[in-house]
C-alpha positions as CSV (number, residue, x, y, z in Angstrom):
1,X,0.0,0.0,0.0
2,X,0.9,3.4,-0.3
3,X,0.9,5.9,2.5
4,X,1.3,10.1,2.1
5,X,1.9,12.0,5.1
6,X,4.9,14.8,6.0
7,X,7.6,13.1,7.3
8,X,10.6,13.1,9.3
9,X,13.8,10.8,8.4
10,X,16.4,11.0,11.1
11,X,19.4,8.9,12.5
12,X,20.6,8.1,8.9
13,X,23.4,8.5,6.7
14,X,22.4,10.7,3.6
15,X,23.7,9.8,0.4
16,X,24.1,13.1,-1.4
17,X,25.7,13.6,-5.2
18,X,29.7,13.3,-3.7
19,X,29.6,12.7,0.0
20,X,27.2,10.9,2.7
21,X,26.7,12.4,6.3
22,X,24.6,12.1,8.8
23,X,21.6,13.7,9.0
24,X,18.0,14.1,8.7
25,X,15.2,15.3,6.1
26,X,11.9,16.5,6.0
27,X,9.3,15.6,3.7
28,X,6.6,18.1,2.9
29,X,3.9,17.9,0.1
30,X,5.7,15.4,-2.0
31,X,9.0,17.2,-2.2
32,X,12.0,17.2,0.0
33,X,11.6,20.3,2.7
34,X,14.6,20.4,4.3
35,X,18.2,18.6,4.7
36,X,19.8,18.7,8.3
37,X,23.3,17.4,8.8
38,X,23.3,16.3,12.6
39,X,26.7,15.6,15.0
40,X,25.9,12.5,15.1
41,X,23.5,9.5,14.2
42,X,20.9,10.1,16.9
43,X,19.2,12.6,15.0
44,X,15.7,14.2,16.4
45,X,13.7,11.5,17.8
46,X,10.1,13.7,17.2
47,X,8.8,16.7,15.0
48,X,8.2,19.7,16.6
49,X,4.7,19.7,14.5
50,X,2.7,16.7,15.9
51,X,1.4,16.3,12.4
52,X,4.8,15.1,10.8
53,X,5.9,11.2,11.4
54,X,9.2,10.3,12.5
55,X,10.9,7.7,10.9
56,X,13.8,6.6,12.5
57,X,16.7,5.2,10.1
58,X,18.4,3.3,12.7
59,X,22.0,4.2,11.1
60,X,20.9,3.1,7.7
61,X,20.7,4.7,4.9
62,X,18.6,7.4,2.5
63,X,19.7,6.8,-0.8
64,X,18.1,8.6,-3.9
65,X,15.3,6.7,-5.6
66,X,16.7,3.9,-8.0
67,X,16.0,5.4,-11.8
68,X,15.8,1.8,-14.1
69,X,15.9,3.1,-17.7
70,X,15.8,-0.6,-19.3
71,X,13.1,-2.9,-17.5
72,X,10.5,-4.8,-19.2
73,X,8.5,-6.4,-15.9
74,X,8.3,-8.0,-13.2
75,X,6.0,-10.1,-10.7
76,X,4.4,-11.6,-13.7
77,X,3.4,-9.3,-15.8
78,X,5.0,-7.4,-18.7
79,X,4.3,-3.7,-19.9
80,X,4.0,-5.1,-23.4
81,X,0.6,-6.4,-21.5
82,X,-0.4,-2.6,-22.1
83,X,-3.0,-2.4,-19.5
84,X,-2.8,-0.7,-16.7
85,X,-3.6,-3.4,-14.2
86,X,-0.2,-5.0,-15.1
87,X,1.5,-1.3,-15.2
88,X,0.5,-1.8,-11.4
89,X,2.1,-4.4,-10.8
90,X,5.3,-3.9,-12.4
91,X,5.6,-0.6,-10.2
92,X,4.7,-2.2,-7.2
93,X,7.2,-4.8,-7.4
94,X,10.0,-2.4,-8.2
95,X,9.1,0.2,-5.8
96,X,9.3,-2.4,-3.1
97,X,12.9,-2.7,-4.5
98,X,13.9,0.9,-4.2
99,X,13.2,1.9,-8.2
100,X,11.5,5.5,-7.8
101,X,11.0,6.3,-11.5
102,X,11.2,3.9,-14.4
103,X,10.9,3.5,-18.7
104,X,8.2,1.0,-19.9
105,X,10.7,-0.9,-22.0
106,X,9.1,-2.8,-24.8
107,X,10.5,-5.6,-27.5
108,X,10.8,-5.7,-30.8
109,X,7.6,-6.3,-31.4
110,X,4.6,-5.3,-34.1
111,X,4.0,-1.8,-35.0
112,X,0.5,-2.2,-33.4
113,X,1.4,-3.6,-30.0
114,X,4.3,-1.5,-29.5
115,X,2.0,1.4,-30.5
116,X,-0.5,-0.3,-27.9
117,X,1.9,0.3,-24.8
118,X,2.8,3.9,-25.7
119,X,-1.3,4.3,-25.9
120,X,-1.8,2.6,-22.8
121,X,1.9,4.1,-20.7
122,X,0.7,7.8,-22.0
123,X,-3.0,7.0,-20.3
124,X,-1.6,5.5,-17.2
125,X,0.6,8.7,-16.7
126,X,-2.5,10.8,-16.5
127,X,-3.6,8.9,-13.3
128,X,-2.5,8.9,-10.3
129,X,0.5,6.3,-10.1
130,X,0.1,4.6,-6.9
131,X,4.2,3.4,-6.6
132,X,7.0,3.9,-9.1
133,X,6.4,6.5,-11.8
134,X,6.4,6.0,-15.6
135,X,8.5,8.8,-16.8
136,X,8.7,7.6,-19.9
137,X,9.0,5.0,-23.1
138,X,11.9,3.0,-24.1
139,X,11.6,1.2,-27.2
140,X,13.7,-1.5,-27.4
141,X,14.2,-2.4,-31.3
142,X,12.3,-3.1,-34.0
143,X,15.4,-1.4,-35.6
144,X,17.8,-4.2,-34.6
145,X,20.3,-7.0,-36.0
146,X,19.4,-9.9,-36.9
147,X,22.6,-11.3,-36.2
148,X,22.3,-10.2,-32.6
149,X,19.0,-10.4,-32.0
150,X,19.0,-12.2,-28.8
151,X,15.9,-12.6,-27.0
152,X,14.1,-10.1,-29.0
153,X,11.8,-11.9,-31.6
154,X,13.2,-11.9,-35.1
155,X,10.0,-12.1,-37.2
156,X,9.2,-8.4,-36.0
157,X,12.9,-6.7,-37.0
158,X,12.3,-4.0,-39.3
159,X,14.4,-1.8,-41.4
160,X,15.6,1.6,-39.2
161,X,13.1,4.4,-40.3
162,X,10.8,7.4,-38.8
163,X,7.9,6.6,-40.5
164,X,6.6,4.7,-37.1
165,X,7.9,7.4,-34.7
166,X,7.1,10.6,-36.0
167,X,3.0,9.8,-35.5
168,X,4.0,8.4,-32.5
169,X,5.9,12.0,-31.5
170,X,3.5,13.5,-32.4
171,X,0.5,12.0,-30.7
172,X,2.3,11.1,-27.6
173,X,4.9,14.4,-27.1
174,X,7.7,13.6,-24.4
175,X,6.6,9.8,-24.0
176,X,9.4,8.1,-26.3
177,X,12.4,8.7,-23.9
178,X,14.7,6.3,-25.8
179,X,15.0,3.9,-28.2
180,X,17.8,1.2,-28.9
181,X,18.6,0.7,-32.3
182,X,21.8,-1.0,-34.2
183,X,23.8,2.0,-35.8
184,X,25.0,-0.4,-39.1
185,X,21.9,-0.7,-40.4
186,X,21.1,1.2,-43.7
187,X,19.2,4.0,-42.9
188,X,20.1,4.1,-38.8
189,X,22.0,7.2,-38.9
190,X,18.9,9.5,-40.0
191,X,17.0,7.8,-37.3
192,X,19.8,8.6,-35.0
193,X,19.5,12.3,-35.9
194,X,16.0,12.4,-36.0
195,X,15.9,10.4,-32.1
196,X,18.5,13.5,-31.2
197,X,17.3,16.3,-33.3
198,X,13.6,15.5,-31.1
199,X,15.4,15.2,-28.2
200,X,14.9,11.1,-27.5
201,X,17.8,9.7,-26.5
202,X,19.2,7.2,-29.5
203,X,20.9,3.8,-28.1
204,X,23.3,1.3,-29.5
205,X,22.0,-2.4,-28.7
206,X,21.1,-5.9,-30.6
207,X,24.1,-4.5,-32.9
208,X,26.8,-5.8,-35.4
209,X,28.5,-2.6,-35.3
210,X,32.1,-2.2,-35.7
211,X,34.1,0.4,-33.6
212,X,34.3,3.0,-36.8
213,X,29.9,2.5,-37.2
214,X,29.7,3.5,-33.9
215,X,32.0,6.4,-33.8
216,X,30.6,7.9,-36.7
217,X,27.1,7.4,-35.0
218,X,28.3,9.7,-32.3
219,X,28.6,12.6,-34.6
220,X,24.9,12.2,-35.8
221,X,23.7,11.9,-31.9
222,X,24.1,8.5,-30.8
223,X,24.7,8.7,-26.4
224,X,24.1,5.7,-25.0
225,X,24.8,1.6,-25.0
226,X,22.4,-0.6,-23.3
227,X,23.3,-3.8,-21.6
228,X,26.8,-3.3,-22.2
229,X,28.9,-6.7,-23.2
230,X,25.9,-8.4,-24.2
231,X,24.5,-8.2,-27.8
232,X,27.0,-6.6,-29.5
233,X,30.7,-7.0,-30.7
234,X,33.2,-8.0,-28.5
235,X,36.7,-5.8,-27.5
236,X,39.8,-7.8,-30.1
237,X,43.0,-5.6,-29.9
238,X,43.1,-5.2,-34.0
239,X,38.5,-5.1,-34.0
240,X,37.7,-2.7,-31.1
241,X,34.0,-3.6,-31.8
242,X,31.3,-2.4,-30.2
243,X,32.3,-2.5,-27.2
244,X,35.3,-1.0,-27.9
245,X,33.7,2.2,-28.6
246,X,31.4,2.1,-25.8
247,X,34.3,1.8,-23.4
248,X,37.0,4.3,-25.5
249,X,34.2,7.4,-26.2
250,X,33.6,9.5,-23.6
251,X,30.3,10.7,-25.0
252,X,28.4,7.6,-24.6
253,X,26.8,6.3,-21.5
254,X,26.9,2.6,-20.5
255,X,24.4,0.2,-19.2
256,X,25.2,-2.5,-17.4
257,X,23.5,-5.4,-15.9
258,X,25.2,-5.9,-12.2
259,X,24.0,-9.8,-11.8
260,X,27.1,-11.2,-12.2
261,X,25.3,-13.4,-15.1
262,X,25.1,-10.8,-17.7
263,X,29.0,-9.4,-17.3
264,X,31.6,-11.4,-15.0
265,X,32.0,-9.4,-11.9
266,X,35.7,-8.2,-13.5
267,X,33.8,-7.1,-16.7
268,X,31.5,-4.8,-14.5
269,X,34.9,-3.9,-12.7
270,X,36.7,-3.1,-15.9
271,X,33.7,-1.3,-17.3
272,X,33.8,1.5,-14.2
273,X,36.8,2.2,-14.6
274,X,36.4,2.9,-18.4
275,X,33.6,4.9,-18.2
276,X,33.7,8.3,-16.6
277,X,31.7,8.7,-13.4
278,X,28.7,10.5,-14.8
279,X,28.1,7.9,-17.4
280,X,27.6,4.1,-16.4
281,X,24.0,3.7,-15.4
282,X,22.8,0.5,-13.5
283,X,20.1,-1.3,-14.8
284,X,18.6,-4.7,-14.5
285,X,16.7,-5.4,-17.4
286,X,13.7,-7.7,-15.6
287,X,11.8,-9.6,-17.1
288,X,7.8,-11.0,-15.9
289,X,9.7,-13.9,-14.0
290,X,11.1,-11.2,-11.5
291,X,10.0,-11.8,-7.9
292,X,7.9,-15.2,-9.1
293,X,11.5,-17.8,-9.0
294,X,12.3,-20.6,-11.5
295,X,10.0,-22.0,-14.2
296,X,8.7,-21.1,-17.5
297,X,7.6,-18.0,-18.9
298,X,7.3,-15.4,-22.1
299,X,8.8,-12.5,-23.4
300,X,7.9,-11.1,-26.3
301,X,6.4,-14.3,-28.0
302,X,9.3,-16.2,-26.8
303,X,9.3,-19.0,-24.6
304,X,11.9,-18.0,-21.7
305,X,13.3,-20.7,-18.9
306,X,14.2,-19.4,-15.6
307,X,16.6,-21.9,-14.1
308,X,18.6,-20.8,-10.4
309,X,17.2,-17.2,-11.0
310,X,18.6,-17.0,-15.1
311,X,16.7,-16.2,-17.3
312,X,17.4,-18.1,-20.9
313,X,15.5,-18.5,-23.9
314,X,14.2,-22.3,-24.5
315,X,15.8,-21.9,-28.1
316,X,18.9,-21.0,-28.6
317,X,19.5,-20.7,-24.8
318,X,20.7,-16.9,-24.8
319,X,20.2,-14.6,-21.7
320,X,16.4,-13.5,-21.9
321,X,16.5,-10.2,-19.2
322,X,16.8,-10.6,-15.7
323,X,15.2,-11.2,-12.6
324,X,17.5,-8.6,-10.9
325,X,16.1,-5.6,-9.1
326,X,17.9,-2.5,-8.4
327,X,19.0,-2.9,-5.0
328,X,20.4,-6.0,-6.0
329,X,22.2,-4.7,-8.4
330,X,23.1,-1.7,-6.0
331,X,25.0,-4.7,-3.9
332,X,26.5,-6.9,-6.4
333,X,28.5,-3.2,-7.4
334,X,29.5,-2.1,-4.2
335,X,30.8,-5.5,-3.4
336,X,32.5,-6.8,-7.2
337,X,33.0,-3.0,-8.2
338,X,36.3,0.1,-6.5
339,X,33.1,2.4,-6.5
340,X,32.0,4.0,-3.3
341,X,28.3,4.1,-2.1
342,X,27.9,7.7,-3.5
343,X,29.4,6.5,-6.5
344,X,27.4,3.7,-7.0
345,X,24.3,5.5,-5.9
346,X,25.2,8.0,-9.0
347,X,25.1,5.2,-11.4
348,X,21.6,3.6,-10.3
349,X,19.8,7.9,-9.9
350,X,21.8,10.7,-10.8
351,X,23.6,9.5,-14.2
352,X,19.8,8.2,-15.5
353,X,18.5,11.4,-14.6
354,X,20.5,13.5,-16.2
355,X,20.6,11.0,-19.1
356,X,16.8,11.8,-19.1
357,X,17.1,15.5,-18.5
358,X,15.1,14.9,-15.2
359,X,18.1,16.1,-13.4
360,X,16.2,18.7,-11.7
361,X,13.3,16.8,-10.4
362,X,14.5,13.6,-9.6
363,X,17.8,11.7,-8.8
364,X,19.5,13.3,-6.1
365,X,18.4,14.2,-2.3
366,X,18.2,18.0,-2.4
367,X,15.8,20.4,-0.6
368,X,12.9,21.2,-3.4
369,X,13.0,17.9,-5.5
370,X,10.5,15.1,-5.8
371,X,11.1,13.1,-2.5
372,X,11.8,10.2,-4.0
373,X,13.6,8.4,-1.4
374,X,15.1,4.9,-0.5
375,X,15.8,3.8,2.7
376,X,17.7,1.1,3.5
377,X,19.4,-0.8,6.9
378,X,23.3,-0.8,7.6
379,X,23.5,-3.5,4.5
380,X,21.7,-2.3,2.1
381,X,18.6,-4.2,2.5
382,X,15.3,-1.8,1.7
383,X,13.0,-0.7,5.0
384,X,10.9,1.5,2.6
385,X,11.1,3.6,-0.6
386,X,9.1,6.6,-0.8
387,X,7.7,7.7,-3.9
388,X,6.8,11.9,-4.2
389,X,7.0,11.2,-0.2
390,X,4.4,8.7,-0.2
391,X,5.6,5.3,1.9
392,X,5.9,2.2,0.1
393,X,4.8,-1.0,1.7
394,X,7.1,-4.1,0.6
């Protein structure tokens, strides 16, 4: 359930943008009223208005709201579903695992059903969200390679062109936040500028792309990589690759999936330290299976088989998403990762954000923005997340 109500967070360790401190905020009207650095953890124990609850962080921490830019759904349901029943559940699921704010990623799918989840994400963002907020559309293909398709269906890749998404723009202003597309492809690059020019942010994924394709997509607006290592070319010292460029140009921000499934924990390791620290962006990618364990399931058309929490398609047996959720993927990085909480806390909120241009609502704790909040005990387990300050029951 979800509770709103002025609050008090105290005796806690505040994860801000480059530094943590103790300290405690106040939660007024959905936004974040004030920020109190305290001498030590014991904080105020009450509210001087009798109106205002006290939450007391037990030396935990308040982290900024987990941002998940690339996730498809969770507890059963998917967004390609397009209703807002499983939109509910998705959030709900994801809230209770710290994620503030998320894209309804979709899979290369139909023109109509993808067009049927930008209709129904646009309509749910009208209401009231009850737990994590929509912010936005990713659309993950149709413009991919066939060669790399993955767990994306191949029947529905189509041949890079605006045709689909200027009506959709148009219709739907500010809803398509993303879309991953491979850069090779004939035609690509005027997608590419037309994603930028419109000011959607164009991704490299599902790509045969050498390290000279992607290059030369930077120059027409290409910024981003999703799932970084998987579904794309491989780093050869003579054939940088894909992933050569996603590591080597500064201008491009890299997802990665911090499972240890997806990337070998030195891969994530190696990938920090490439990228500078405003630009790798945690992710995980879940699929319907997420929070439901082992056994059989579908993603986009596509049989899937979880097995030990790994998700695999029954053909061909490559990755199919994830069952990870943010805060998981918050500790796999501080453990397997060199990066600091703050660090790592700028890589699940602050670098999505500003990849977003949300910057100034969301993403960081600072007195006037969205009080999107996750707390969390001395390990990093979640106690609640708050959502525009309302509590969110796990």
């Amino acid at each position: 359930m979800a509770d709103s109500r002025s609050w008090r967070i105290g005796n806690v360790r505040i994860v801000a943008e480059d530094q943590w401190f103790w300290g405690e905020v106040d939660i007024e009207n959905g936004t974040i009223a004030a920020i109190r650095p305290t001498d030590s953890h014991a904080g105020k124990q009450a509210a001087e208005n009798s109106d205002v609850s006290f939450v007391d962080g037990e030396g935990g921490w308040l982290l900024p709201g987990f941002i998940d830019i690339h996730v498809h759904g969770g507890y059963g349901s998917d967004f390609m579903d397009a209703t807002s029943e499983a939109f509910d559940v998705i959030t709900k699921y994801h809230a209770a695992n710290g994620t503030t704010s998320m894209l309804a990623t979709t899979v290369t799918a139909s023109h109509d059903d993808i067009q049927a989840v930008l209709e129904a994400t646009a309509a749910y963002r009208t209401q009231n969200m009850p737990y994590a907020e929509l912010v936005g559309v990713h659309l993950e293909g149709p413009f991919i390679s066939a060669k790399w398709s993955g767990a994306q269906n191949p029947a529905f890749i189509s041949p890079p062109q605006t045709d689909w998404l200027k009506p959709w723009a148009a219709q739907w202003p500010d809803l398509i936040k993303m879309m991953t597309l491979a850069p090779e492809r004939d035609g690509a690059l005027d997608v590419i500028k037309w994603l930028s020019d419109n000011g959607i942010v164009a991704a490299l994924g599902h790509t045969d792309a050498s390290y000279d394709d992607v290059v030369n997509a930077v120059q027409y607006g290409l910024r981003h990589a999703v799932h970084t290592y998987n579904a794309m070319t491989g780093l050869h010292h003579r054939k940088p690759g894909t992933l050569g460029a996603v590591m080597t140009e500064d201008t491009i921000s890299a997802e990665i999936i911090a499972d240890g499934h997806h990337a070998h924990p030195a891969a994530v390791k190696l990938l920090s330290r490439t990228k500078p620290a405003d630009k790798l962006i945690m992710i995980t990618d879940a699929m319907s299976a997420a929070g439901l364990g082992d056994g059989q399931y579908d993603l986009g058309g596509l049989d899937v088989i979880v097995k030990d929490g790994v998700a695999r398609l029954r053909e061909g047996d490559s990755l199919a998403g994830s069952t990870l959720t943010m805060i998981e993927a918050f500790r796999f990085m501080l453990k397997h990762t060199d990066l600091s909480v703050t660090e790592v806390s700028r890589c699940a909120s602050g670098n999505p954000a500003k990849l977003l241009g949300l910057e100034e609502q969301i993403g960081s704790i600072a007195v006037g923005k969205q009080a999107d909040l996750v707390l969390t005990d001395d390990s990093h387990h979640i106690r609640t997340t708050f959502v525009k300050g309302r509590a969110i029951s796990q």
